[in-house]
C-alpha positions as a Markdown table, in Angstrom:
| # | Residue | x | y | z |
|---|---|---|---|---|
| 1 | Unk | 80.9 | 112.9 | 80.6 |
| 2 | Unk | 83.8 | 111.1 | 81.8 |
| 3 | Unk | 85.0 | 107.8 | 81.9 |
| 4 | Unk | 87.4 | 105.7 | 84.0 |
| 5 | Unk | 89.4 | 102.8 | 82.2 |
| 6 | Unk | 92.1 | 100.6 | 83.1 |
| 7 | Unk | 94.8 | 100.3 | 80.5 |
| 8 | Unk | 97.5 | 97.9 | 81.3 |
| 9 | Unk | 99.5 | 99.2 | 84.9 |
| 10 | Unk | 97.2 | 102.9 | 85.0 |
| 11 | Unk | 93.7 | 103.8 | 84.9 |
| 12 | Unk | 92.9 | 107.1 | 83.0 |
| 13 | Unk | 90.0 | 109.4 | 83.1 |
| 14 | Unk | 88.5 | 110.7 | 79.7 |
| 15 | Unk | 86.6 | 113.3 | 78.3 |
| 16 | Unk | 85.3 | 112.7 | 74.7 |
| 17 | Unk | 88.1 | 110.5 | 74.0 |
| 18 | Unk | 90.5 | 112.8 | 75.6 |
| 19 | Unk | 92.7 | 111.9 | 78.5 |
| 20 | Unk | 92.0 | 114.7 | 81.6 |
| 21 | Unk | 93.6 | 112.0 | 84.2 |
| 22 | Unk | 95.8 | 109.4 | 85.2 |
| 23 | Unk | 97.3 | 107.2 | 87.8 |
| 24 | Unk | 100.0 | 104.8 | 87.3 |
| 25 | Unk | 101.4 | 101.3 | 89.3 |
| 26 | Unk | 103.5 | 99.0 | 88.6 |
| 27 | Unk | 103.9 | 95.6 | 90.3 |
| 28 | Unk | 106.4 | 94.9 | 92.7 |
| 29 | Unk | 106.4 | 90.9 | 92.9 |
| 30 | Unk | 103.3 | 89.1 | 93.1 |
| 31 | Unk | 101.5 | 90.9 | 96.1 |
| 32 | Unk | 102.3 | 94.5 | 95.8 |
| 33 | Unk | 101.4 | 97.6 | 93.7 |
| 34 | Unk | 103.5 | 100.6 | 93.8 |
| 35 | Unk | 101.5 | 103.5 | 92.7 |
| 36 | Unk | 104.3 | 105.8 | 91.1 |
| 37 | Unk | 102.3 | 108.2 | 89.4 |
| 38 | Unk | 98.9 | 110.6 | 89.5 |
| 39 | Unk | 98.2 | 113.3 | 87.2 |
| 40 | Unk | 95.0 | 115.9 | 86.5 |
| 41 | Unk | 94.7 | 118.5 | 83.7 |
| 42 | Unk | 95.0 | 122.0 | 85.5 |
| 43 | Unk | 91.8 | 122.4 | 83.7 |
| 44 | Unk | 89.8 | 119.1 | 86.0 |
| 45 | Unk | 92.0 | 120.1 | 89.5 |
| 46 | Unk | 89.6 | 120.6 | 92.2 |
| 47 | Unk | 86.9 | 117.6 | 91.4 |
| 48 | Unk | 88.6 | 115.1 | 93.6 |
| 49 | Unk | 89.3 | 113.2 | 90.2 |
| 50 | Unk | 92.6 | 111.9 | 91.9 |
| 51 | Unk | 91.3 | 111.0 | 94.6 |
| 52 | Unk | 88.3 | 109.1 | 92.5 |
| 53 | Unk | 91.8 | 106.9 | 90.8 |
| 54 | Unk | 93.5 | 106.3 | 93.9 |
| 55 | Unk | 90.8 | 104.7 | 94.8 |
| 56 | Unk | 90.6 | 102.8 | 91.6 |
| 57 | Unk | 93.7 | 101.5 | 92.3 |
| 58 | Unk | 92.9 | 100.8 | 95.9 |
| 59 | Unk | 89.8 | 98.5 | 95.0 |
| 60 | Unk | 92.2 | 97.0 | 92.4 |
| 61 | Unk | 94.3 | 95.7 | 94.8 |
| 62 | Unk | 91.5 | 94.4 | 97.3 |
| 63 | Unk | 90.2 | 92.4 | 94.3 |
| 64 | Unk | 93.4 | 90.7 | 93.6 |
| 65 | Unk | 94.1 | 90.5 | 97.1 |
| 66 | Unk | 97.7 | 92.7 | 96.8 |
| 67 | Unk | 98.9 | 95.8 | 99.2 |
| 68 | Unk | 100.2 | 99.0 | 98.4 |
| 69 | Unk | 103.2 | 100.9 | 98.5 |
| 70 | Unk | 101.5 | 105.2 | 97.8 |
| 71 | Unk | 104.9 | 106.1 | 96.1 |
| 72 | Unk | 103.4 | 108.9 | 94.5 |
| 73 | Unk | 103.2 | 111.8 | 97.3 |
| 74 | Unk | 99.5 | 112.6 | 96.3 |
| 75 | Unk | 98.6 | 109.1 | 97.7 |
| 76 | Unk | 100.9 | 108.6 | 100.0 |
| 77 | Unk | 99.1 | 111.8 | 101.4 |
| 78 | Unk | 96.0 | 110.5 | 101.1 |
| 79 | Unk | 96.6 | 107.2 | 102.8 |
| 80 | Unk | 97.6 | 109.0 | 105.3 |
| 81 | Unk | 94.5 | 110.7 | 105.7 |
| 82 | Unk | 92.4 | 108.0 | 104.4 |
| 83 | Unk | 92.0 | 104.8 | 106.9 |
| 84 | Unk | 90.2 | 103.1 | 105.3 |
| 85 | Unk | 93.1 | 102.5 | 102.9 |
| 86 | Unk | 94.9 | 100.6 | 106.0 |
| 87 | Unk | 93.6 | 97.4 | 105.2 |
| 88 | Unk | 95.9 | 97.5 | 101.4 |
| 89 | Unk | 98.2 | 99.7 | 102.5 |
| 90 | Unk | 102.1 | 98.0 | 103.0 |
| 91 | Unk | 104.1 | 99.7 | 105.4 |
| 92 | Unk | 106.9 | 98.2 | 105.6 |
């Protein structure tokens, strides 16, 4: 069964203690997050486990009242796609 935890600037998806998926931000000042990072095991691909972080990250951000910047190309694709991301997404 996995789990979802938040470890410092990523949250990470585990299986048995083992790490099958990550996503990574970083602060930019006090009212953004860059999310840099997102990572599956081949193995996990095709469960929507990124997507499952990114929004992580998104509800993250609404609770700490920051925006967004989707470095990372898998969620900048999926803001894209996604509008209900709009409202913490910095477009700048």
């Amino acid at each position: 069964m996995l789990e979802t935890l938040k470890d410092g600037n990523r949250f990470v998806m585990k299986d048995d203690g083992e790490a099958v998926a990550e996503i990574t931000f970083v602060p930019q000042g006090e009212a953004t997050l860059v999310i840099d990072h997102t990572y599956v095991d081949p193995a996990w691909r095709g469960q929507k486990l990124a997507e499952e972080l990114v929004m992580r990250v998104v509800e993250h951000a609404r609770e700490t009242n920051r925006k967004i910047i989707p470095a990372c190309s898998y969620a900048h694709a999926l803001f894209r796609r996604k509008k209900e991301y709009q409202d913490v997404w910095q477009q700048d």
